[in-house]
C-alpha positions as CSV (number, residue, x, y, z in Angstrom):
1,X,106.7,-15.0,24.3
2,X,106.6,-12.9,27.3
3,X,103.4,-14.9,29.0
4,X,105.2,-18.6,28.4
5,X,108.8,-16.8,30.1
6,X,106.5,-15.7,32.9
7,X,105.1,-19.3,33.3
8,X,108.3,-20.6,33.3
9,X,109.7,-18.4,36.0
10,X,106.6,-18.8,38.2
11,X,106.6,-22.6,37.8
12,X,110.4,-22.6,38.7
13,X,109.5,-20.1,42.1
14,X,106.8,-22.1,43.0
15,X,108.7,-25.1,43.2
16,X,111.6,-23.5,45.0
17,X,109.3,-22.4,47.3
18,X,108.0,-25.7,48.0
19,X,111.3,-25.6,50.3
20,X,111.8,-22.4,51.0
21,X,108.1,-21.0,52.1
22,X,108.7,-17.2,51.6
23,X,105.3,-15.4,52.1
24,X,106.7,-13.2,49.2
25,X,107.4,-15.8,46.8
26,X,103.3,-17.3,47.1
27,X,100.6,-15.9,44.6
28,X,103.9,-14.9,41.8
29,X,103.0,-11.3,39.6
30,X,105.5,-9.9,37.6
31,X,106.4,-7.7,40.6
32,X,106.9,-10.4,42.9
33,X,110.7,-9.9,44.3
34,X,113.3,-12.3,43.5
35,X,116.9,-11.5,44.8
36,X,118.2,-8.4,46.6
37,X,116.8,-5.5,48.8
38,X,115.1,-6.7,51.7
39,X,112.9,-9.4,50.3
40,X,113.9,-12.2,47.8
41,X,115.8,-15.4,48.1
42,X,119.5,-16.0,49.0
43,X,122.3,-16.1,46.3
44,X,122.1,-20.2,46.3
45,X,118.6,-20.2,46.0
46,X,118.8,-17.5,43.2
47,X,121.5,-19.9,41.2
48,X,119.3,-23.1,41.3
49,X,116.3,-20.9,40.1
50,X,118.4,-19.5,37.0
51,X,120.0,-22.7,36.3
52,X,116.1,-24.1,36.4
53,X,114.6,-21.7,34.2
54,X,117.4,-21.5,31.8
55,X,117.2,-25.1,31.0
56,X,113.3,-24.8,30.9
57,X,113.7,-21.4,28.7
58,X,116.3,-23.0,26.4
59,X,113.7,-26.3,25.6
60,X,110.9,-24.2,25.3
61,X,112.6,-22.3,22.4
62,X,115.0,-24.5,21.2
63,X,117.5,-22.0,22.3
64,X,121.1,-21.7,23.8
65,X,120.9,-19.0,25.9
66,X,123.0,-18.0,28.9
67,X,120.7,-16.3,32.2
68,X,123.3,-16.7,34.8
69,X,126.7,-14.1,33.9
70,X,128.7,-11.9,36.1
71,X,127.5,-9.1,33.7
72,X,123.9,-9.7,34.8
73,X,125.0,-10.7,38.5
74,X,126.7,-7.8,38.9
75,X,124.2,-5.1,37.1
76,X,123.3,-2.3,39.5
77,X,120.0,-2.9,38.0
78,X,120.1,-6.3,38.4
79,X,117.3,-9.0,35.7
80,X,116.8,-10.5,39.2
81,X,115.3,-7.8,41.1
82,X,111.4,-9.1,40.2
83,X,109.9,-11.1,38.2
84,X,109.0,-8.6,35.2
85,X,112.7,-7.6,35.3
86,X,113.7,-11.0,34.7
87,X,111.3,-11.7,32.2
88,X,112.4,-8.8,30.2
89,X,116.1,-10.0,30.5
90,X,115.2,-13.1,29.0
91,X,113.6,-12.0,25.9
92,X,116.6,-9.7,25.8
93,X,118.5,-12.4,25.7
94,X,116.4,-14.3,23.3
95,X,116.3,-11.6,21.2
96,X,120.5,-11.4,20.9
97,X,120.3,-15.1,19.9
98,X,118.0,-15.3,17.1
């Protein structure tokens, strides 16, 4: 589960950075940074890759789950940090809706 979340994600990056050309977000690990701290994409950009990997999450495993909440956006340890973080949140939330 975790390696097809990761695809998804880095699919979803590496189409965003298509437009956006961050040297951070090329060649995608799990420790690649996504939002906040000094490196990462802007909150708009963050909200189009949620929305894009929710949709591609929730057809992947016929689910209904939820990515983007002011729980998460608000986290001091924020899912979006990285992309490992994220992943994790995601099978998290996959988890609470089996």
């Amino acid at each position: 589960m975790k390696e097809k979340i990761f695809e998804i994600i880095s699919a979803a990056i590496e189409e965003l950075n298509e437009e956006l050309e961050y040297e951070e977000l090329e060649n995608v690990t799990v420790d690649t940074p996504i939002f906040g701290g000094e490196t990462g994409i802007d909150s708009l950009s963050l909200v189009s890759l949620v929305v894009e990997v929710e949709g591609n999450v929730n057809d992947a495993f016929d689910a209904n789950v939820t990515l983007a909440d002011e729980k998460a956006m608000s986290s001091r340890n924020s899912p979006y940090r990285n992309v490992g973080s994220f992943v994790d949140f995601i099978v998290a939330k996959l988890g609470d809706d089996a």
